[in-house]
C-alpha positions as CSV (number, residue, x, y, z in Angstrom):
1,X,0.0,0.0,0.0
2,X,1.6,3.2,-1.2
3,X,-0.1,6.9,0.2
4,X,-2.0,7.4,-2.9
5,X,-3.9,4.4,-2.2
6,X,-4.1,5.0,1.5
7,X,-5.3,8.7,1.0
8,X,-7.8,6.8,-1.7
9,X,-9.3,4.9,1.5
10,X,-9.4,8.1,3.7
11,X,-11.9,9.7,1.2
12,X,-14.1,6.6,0.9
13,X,-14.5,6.6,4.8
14,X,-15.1,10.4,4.4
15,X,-12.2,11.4,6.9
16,X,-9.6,14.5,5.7
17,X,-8.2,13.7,2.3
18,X,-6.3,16.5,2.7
19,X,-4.9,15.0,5.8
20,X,-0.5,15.2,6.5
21,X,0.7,11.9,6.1
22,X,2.9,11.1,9.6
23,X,4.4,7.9,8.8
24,X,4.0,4.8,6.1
25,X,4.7,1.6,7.3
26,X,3.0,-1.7,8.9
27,X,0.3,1.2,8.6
28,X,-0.1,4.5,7.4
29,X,-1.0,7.2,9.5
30,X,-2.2,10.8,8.8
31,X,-3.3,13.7,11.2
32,X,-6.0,15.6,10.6
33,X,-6.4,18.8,13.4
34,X,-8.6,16.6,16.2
35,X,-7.6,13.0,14.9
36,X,-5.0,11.1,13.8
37,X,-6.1,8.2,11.6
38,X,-4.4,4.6,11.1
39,X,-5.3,2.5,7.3
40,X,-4.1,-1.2,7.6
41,X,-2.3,-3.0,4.7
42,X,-5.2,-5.0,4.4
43,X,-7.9,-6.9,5.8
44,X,-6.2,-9.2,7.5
45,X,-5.5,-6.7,10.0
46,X,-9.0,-5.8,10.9
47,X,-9.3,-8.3,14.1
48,X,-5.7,-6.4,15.2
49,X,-7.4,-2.9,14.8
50,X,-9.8,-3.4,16.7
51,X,-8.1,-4.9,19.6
52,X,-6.2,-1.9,20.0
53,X,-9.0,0.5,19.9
54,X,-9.8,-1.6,22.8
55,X,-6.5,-2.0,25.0
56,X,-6.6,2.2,24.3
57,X,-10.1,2.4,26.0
58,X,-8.3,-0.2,29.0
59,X,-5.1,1.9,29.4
60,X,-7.4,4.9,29.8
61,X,-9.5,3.3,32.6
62,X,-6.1,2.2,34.1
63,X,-4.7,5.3,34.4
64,X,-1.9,4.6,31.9
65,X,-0.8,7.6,29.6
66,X,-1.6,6.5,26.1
67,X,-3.1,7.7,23.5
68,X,-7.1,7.5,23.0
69,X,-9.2,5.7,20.6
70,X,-11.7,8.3,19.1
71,X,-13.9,5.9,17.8
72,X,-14.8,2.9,19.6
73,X,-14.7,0.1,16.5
74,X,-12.6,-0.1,13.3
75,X,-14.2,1.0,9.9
76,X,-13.0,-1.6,7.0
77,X,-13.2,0.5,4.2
78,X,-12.0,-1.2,0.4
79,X,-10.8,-3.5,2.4
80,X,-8.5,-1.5,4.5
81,X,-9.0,-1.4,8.5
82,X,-8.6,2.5,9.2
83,X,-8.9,3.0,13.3
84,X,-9.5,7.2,14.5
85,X,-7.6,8.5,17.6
86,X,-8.0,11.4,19.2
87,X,-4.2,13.4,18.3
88,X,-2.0,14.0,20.9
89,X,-0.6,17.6,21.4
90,X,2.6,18.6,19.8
91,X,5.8,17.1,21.1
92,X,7.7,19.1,23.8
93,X,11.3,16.7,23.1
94,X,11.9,13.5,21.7
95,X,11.6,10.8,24.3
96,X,14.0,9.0,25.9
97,X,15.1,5.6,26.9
98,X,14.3,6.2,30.4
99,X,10.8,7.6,29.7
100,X,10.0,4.4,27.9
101,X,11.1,2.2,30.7
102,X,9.1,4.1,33.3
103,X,6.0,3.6,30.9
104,X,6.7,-0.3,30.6
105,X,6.9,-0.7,34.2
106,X,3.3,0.9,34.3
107,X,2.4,-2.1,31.7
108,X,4.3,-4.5,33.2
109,X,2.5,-3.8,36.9
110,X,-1.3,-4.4,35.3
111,X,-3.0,-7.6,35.5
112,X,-4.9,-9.4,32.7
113,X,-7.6,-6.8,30.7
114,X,-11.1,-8.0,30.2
115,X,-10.8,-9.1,26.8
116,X,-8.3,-11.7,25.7
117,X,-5.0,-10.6,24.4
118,X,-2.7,-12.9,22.2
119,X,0.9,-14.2,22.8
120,X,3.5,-11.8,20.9
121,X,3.9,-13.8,18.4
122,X,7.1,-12.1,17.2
123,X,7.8,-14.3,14.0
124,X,4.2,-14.4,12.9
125,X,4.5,-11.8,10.6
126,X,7.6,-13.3,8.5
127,X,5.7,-15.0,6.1
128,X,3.2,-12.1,5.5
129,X,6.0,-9.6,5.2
130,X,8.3,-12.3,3.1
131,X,5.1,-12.7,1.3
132,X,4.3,-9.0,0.0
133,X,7.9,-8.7,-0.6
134,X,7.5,-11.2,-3.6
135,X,10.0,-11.2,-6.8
136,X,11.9,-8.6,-4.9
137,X,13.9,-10.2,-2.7
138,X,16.1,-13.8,-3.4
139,X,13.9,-16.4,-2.6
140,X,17.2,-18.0,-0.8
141,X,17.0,-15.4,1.6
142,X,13.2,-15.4,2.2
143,X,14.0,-19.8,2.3
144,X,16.7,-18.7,5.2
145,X,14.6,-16.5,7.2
146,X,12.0,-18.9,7.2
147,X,14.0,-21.7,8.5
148,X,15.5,-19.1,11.0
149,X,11.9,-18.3,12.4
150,X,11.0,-22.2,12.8
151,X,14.8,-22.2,14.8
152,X,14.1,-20.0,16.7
153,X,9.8,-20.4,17.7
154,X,11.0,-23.7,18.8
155,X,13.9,-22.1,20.9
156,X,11.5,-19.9,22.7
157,X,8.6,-21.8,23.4
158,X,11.1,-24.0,25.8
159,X,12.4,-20.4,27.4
160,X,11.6,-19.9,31.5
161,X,11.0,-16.0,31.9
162,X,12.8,-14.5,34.8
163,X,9.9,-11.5,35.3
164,X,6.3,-12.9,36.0
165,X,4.4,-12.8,32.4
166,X,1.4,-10.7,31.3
167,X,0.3,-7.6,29.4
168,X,2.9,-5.9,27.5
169,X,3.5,-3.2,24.5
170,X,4.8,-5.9,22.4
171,X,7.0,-3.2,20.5
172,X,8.9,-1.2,22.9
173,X,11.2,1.4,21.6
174,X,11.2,5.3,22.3
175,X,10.1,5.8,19.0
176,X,6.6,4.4,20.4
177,X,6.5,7.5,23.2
178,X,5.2,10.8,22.3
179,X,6.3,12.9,24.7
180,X,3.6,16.2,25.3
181,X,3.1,19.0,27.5
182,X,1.6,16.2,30.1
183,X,5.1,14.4,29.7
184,X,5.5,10.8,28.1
185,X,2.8,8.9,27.1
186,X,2.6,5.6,24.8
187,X,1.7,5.3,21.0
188,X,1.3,2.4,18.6
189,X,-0.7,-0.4,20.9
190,X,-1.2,-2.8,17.9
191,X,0.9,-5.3,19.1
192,X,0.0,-5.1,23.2
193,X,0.2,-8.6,24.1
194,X,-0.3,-11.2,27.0
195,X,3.6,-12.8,27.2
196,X,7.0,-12.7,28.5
197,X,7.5,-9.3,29.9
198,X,10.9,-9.9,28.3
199,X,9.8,-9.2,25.2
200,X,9.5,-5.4,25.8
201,X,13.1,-5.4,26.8
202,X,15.3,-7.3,24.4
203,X,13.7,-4.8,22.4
204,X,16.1,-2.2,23.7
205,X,19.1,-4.7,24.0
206,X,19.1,-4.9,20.6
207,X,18.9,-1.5,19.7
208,X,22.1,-1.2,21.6
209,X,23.6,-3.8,19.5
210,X,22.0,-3.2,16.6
211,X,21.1,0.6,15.8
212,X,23.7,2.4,17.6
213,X,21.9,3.1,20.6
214,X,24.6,4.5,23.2
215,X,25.7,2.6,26.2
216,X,24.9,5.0,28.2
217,X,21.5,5.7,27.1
218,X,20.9,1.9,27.5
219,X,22.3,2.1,31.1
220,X,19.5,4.7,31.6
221,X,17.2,2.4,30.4
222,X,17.9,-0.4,32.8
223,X,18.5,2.2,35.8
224,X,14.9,3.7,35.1
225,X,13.5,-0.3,34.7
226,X,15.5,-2.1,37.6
227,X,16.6,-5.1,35.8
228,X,18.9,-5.4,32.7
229,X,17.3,-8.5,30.5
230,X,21.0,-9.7,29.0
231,X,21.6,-10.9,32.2
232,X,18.6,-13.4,31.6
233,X,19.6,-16.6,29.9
234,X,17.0,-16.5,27.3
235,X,17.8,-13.0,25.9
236,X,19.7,-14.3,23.1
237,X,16.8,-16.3,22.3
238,X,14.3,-13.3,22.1
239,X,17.2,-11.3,20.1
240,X,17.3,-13.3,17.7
241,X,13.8,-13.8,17.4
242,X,13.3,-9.8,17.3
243,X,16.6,-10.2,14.9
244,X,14.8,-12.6,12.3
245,X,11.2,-10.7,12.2
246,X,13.4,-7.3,11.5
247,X,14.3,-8.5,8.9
248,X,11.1,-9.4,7.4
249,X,9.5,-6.5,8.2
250,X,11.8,-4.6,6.0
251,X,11.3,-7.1,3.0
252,X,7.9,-6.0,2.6
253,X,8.6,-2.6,1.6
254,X,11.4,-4.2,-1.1
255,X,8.7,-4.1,-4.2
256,X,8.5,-0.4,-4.3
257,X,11.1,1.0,-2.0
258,X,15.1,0.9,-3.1
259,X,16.8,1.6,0.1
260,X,14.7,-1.0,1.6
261,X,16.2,-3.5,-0.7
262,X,19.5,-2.4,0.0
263,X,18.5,-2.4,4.2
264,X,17.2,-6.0,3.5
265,X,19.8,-7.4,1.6
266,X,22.3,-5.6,4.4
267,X,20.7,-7.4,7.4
268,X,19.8,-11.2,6.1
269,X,24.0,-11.0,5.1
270,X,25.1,-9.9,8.8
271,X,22.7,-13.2,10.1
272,X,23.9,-15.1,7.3
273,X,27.7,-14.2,8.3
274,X,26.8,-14.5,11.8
275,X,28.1,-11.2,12.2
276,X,26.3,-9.3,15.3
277,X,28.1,-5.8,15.2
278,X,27.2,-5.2,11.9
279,X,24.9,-1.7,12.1
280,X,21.9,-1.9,11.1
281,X,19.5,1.3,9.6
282,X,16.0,2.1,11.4
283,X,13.6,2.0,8.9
């Protein structure tokens, strides 16, 4: 789904054509002046949609800063999920580490919502993404990054979590935290999830190894969490379940998007090679 398509869905749900588009990814998202609104890849995604609409409406009743669902249901429109929130004032600074850590250990601390959430299935979107990627990408490497997600779903369904599992963002990274005049509060709940807290915090581990993230900034992290997950035996597990699926994600932008070939084609090498330092580009 490209934006000229997406804005062609915004106009047959009668929301702001004229909308800024904010970002183009698993979803795009446009803001309007009240609302910002969300158009899924597909159908497939409408179930998802509509489960965060309602872990928005939850985190509100909780008392968790997040932000809020301004329609209760998604709209499937041409076959396109598209979820409304209400838009969150402008940013104030960019949000840190340390804000994102204080938010999880909100998440972490609430029990079980009323409504079921699934398991973070981390690898269950490889061979969607592989998938859309098509003709695009060497079907050795989408062959080896399937094997690699079978290696490793097996390798963490025998895992032992260190941290007492339940609901968690599912895709914890600063870039997930806006942070407004009423100071941090958490974005993109699509993939909240019932699991391994662990999840939520490999994610930073390997943006430290991965992406560049400073040591430092990392430290912050664990200092504002309490616990540093590398020192859990199974972290090398989850990384390289987070590894595999980052991968894939990137594929499916390889039909139409030349710098996410050449991201792709950079990251299924360095796990190829077995090479961990190799940086990899946010995308």
């Amino acid at each position: 789904m490209d934006e000229t398509r997406a804005r062609d869905v915004l106009a047959a749900a009668g929301l702001p054509a004229g909308a800024t588009l904010l970002a183009l990814g698993e979803n795009a998202v446009f803001g309007a002046s009240e609302v910002v609104v969300k158009v899924g890849r597909d159908a497939e995604l409408l179930a998802r949609a509509d489960r965060e609409l309602a872990v928005g409406a939850w985190l509100a009743e909780a008392g968790v800063p997040a932000v809020r669902p301004a329609e209760p249901k998604a709209r499937l429109v041409e076959g396109h999920p598209v979820t409304v929130w209400h838009r969150l004032p402008d940013a104030v600074r960019v949000a840190e580490p340390a804000d994102l850590a204080r938010l999880l250990r909100l998440v972490h601390a609430l029990p079980s919502p009323p409504f079921p959430l699934p398991r973070r299935e981390l690898l269950g979107g490889v061979e969607r993404w592989l998938r859309l990627a098509g003709d695009a990408i060497d079907p050795a490497d989408a062959a080896y990054l399937r094997a690699r997600r079978d290696g490793f779903a097996a390798a963490a369904s025998a895992l032992t979590p260190h941290l007492p599992p339940g609901p968690i963002h599912g895709d914890a990274l600063p870039r997930n935290i806006h942070v407004g005049p009423d100071g941090p509060v958490l974005v993109d709940l699509e993939t909240f999830s019932s699991d391994f807290r662990e999840h939520d915090l490999v994610v930073m581990a390997l943006t430290r190894d991965r992406y560049g993230l400073a040591p430092d900034a990392y430290e912050s992290f664990t200092e504002a969490y309490g616990w540093d997950v590398r020192e859990w035996e199974g972290c090398g597990v989850l990384r390289g379940a987070r590894e595999t699926a980052s991968c894939a994600w990137v594929a499916q932008h390889a039909p139409t998007n030349p710098a996410a070939r050449e991201e792709f084609a950079r990251r299924v090498a360095s796990l190829r090679e077995g090479a961990e330092g190799v940086r990899w580009h946010a995308f």
